[in-house]
C-alpha positions as CSV (number, residue, x, y, z in Angstrom):
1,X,-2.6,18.1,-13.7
2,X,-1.8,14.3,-14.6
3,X,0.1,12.8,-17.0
4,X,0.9,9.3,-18.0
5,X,4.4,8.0,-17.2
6,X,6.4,4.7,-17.3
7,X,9.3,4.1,-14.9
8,X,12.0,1.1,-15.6
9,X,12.3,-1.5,-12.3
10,X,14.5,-4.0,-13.1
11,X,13.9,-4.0,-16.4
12,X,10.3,-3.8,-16.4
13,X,8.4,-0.4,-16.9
14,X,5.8,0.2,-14.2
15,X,3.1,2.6,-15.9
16,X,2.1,5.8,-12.9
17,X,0.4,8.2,-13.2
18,X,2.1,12.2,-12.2
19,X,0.3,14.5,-10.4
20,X,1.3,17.8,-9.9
21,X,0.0,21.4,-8.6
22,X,-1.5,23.4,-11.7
23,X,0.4,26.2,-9.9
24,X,3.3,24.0,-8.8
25,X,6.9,25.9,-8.7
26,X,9.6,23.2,-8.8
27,X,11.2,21.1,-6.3
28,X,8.1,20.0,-4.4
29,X,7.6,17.8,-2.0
30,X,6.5,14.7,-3.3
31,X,4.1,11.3,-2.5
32,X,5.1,8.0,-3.7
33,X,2.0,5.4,-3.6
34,X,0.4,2.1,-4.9
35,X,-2.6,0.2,-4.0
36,X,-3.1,-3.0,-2.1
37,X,-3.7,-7.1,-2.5
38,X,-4.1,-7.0,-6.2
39,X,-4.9,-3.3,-6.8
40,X,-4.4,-1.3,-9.8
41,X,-4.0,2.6,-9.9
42,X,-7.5,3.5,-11.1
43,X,-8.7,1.2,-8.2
44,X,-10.0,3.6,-5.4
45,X,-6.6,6.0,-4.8
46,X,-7.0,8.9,-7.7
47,X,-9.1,10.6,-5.3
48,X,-6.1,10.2,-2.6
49,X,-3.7,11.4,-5.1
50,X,-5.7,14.0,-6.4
51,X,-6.2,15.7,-2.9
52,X,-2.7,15.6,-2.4
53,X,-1.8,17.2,-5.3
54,X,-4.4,20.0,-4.6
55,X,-2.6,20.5,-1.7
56,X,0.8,21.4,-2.9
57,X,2.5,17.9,-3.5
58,X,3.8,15.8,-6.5
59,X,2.3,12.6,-6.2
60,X,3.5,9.4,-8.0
61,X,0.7,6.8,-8.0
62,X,1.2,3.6,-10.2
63,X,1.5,0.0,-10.7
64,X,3.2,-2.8,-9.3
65,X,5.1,-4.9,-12.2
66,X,2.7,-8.2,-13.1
67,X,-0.4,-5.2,-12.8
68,X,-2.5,-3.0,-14.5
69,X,-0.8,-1.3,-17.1
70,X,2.9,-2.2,-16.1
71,X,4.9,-4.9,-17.4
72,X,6.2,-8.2,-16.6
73,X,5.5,-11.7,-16.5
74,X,3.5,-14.1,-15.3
75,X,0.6,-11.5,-15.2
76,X,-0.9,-10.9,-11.2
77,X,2.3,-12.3,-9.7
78,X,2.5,-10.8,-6.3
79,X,5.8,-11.0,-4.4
80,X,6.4,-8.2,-2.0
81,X,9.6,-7.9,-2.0
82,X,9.6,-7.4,-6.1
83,X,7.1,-4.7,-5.0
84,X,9.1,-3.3,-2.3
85,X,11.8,-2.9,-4.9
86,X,9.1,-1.3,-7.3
87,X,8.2,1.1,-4.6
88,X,12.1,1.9,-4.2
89,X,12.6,2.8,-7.8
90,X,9.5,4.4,-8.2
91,X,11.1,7.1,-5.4
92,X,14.7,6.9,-7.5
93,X,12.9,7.8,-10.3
94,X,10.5,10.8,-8.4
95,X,13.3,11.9,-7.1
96,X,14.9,12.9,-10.4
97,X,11.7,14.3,-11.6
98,X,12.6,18.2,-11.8
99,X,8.8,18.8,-10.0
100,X,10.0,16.7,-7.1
101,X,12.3,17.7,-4.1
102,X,14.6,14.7,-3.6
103,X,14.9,15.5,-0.1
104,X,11.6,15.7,0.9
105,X,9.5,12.5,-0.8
106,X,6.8,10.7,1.4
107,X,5.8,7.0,0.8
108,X,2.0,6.4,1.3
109,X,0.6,2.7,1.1
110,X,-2.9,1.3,1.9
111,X,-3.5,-2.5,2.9
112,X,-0.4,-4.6,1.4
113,X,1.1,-1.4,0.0
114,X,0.7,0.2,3.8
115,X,2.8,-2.7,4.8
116,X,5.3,-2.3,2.3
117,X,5.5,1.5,4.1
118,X,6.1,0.3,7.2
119,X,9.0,-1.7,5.5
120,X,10.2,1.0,3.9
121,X,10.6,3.3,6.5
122,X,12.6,0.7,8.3
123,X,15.0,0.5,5.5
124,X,15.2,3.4,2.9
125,X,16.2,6.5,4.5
126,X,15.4,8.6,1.6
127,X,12.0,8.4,2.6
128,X,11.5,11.9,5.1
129,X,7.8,10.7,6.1
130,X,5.7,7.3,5.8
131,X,1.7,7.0,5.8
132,X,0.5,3.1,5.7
133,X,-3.2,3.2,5.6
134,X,-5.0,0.0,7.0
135,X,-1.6,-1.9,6.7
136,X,-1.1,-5.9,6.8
137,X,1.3,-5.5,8.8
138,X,1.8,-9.7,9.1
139,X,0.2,-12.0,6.4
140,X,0.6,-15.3,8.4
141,X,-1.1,-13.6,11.9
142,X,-3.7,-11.7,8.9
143,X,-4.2,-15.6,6.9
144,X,-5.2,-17.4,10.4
145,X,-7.7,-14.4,11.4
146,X,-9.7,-14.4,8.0
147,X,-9.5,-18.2,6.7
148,X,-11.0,-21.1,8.3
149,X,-8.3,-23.5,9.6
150,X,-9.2,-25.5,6.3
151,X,-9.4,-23.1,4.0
152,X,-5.3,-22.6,5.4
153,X,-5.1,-26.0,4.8
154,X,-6.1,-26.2,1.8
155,X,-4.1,-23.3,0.3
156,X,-0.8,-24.5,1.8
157,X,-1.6,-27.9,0.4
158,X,-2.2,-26.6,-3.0
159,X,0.7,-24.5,-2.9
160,X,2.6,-27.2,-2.0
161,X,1.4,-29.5,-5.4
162,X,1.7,-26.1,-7.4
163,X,5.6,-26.1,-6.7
164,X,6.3,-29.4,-8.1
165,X,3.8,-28.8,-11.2
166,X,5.3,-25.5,-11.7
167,X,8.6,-26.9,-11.6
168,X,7.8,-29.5,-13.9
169,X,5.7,-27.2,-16.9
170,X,7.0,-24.0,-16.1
171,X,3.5,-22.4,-16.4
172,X,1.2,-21.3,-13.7
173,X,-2.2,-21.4,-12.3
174,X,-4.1,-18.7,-10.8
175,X,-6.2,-18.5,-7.3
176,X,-9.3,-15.9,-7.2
177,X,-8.4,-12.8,-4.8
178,X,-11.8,-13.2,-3.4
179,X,-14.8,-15.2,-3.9
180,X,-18.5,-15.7,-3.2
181,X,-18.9,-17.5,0.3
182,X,-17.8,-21.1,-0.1
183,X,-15.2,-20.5,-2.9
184,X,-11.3,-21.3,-1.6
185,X,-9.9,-17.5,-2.5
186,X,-7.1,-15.6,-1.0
187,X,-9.1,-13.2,0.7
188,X,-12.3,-14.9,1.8
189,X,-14.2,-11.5,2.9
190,X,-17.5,-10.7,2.0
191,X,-17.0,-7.4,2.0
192,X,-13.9,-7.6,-0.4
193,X,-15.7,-10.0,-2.8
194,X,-18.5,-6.8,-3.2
195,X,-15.9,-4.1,-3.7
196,X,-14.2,-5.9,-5.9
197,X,-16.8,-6.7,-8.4
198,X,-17.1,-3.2,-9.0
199,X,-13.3,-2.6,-9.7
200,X,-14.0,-3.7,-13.2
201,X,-16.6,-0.5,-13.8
202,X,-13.4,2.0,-12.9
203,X,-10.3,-0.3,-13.7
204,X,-10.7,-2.5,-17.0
205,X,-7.1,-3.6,-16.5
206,X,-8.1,-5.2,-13.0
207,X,-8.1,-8.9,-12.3
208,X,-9.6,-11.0,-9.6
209,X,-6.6,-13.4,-9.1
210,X,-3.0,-14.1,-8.5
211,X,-0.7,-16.9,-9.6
212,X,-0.7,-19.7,-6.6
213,X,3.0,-19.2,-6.0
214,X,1.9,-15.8,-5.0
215,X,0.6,-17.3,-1.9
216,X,4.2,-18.3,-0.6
217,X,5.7,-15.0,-0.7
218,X,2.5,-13.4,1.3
219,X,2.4,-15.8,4.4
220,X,5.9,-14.8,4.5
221,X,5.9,-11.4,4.4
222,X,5.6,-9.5,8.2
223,X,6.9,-5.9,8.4
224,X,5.4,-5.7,11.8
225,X,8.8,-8.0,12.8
226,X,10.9,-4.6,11.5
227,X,8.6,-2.4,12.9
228,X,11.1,-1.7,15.6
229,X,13.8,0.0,13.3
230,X,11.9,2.7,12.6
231,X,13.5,5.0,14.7
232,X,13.9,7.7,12.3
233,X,11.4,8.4,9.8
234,X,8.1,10.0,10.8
235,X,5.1,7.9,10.5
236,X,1.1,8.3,10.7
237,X,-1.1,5.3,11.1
238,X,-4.4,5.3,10.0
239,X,-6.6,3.1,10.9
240,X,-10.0,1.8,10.5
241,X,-11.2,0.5,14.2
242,X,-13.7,-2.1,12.4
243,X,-11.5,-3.7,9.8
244,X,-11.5,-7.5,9.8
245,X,-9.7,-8.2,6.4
246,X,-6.3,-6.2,8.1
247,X,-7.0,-6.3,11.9
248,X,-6.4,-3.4,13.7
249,X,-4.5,-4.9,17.0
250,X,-2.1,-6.2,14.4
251,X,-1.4,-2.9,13.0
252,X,-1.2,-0.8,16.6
253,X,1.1,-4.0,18.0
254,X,3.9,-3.1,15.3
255,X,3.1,0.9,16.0
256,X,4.3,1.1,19.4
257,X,6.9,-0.9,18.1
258,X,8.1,2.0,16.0
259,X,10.1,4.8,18.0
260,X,10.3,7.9,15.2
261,X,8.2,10.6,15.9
262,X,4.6,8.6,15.3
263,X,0.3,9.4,15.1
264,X,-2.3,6.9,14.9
265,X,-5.6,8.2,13.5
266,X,-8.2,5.6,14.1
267,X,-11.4,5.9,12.0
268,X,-14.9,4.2,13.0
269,X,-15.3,2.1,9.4
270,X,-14.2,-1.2,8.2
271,X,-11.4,-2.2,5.5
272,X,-13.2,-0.5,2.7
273,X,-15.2,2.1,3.8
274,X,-11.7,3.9,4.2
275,X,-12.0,4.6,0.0
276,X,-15.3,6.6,0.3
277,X,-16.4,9.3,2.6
278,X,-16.7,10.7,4.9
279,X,-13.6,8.4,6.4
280,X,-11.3,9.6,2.8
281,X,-11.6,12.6,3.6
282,X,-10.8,12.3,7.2
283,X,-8.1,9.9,6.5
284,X,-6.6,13.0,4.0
285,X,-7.2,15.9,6.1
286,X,-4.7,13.9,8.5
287,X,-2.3,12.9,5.9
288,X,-1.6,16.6,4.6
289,X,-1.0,18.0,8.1
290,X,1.1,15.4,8.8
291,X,3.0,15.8,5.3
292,X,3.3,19.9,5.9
293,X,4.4,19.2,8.9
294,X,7.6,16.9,7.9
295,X,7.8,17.6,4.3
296,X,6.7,21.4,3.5
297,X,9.1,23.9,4.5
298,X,8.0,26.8,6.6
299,X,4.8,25.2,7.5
300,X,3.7,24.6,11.2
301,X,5.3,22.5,13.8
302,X,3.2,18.9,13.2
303,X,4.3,18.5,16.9
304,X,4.1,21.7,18.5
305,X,0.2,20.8,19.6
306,X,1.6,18.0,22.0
307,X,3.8,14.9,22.3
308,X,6.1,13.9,19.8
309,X,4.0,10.4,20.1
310,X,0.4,11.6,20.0
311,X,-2.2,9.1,19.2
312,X,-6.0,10.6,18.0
313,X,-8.7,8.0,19.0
């Protein structure tokens, strides 16, 4: 069962979409998640919310404020931290939702989002288990592996003059998320630029671009630095072992960082084939285990099979 929602962060409403059990008792446990770079909800993850919900959770998926259906302005703004903080009160408010166990809520990301997990768990305790998917774990390192050193240039430099214009007119202009080959874009991958000219057939509210000031906040953004302060909060890293738009030596780097009870599950695919099968369905039939194992009550010992730090190649 899904309904439509709206949640107030900061005095903006971010629109979700609810998922629940069609047989669902109260107080479950519960799944907060958003998409990526850019993403809006009907962008790739109902399926991933949709599975978890058959399997027993409450799941919260929705968007970011500047996105999709939720609120705020300039439209596509992107600053992480405004994100982290809609991720934060997107749990507040899941966790006053009478389907929802407040003690036992999960946060699940994917690219960007799966950084902003990794964040999370760092920092907001109320989260009892994290699951980032393909995370970008640190936007500078993740900038210098996919853009040319003059396509970095470039940006930087244009960032730089959109400061002072900015400053000056108070208005803003925009930079493609991707682009054909040749086109200055924030995420100069082929494969990126393909997937998302289909978004529009699924996701009507989707937009191929950010506001240039965007670009500031991202180079600075690196959860992997924090990774070390997870030291309580279960985690399960997934992984896809051919991903060159969030590489993987990035992500494991900041997960041996991380001391909490931890899994990596690395899948053969790149960035994208992660969304389809049969890698979604792997990628999910290690996400519910995991969540029984820290979230569901009475269900199997996640750790009983082996170490407390298991990693599945």
């Amino acid at each position: 069962m899904r309904e439509d929602v709206t949640f107030d962060s900061e005095g903006t409403d971010c629109a979700g979409w609810l998922y629940q059990p069609d047989d669902a008792p109260t107080q479950r446990p519960a799944v907060v998640m958003a998409h990526g770079f850019g993403g809006v909800k009907e962008m790739d993850l109902p399926p991933f919310a949709e599975h978890l919900a058959g399997a027993g959770f409450t799941v919260l998926l929705f968007d970011y404020r500047y996105f999709g259906l939720s609120s705020g302005r300039p439209r596509q703004k992107l600053s992480p931290w405004e994100q982290l903080q809609d991720y934060r009160n997107a749990i507040t408010w899941l966790s006053t939702h009478p389907a929802t166990d407040p003690d036992r809520i999960a946060a699940w990301g994917t690219s960007l989002s799966g950084a902003h997990v990794l964040h999370l768990a760092a920092f907001d305790s109320r989260i009892k288990a994290a699951v980032p998917q393909v995370p970008a774990v640190d936007a500078w390192e993740n900038a210098h592996r996919i853009m040319t050193a003059e396509q970095f240039t470039q940006i930087r430099l244009l960032l730089q003059e959109e400061r002072r214009r900015s400053y000056a007119t108070g208005s803003d202009t925009y930079l493609p998320i991707s682009a054909p080959a040749g086109q200055l874009c924030a995420l100069p991958d082929p494969g990126t630029y393909v997937t998302l000219q289909h978004a529009a057939a699924t996701a009507p509210t989707f937009r191929n671009e950010i506001t240039m000031l965007s670009m500031g906040d991202i180079f600075a953004y690196a959860p992997a630095h924090s990774a070390h302060c997870i030291d309580s909060t279960p985690v399960l890293m997934v992984l896809a072992g051919r991903d060159v738009l969030t590489p993987p030596d990035l992500a494991s780097d900041a997960y041996h960082k991380i001391t909490s009870p931890k899994r990596m599950l690395r899948l053969d695919t790149e960035h994208h084939g992660i969304y389809e099968d049969p890698w979604r369905t792997k990628a999910l039939e290690a996400t519910v285990e995991f969540l029984y194992a820290h979230l569901d009550r009475g269900s199997r010992d996640y750790l009983s099979a082996g170490s407390a730090n298991g990693e599945q190649p």
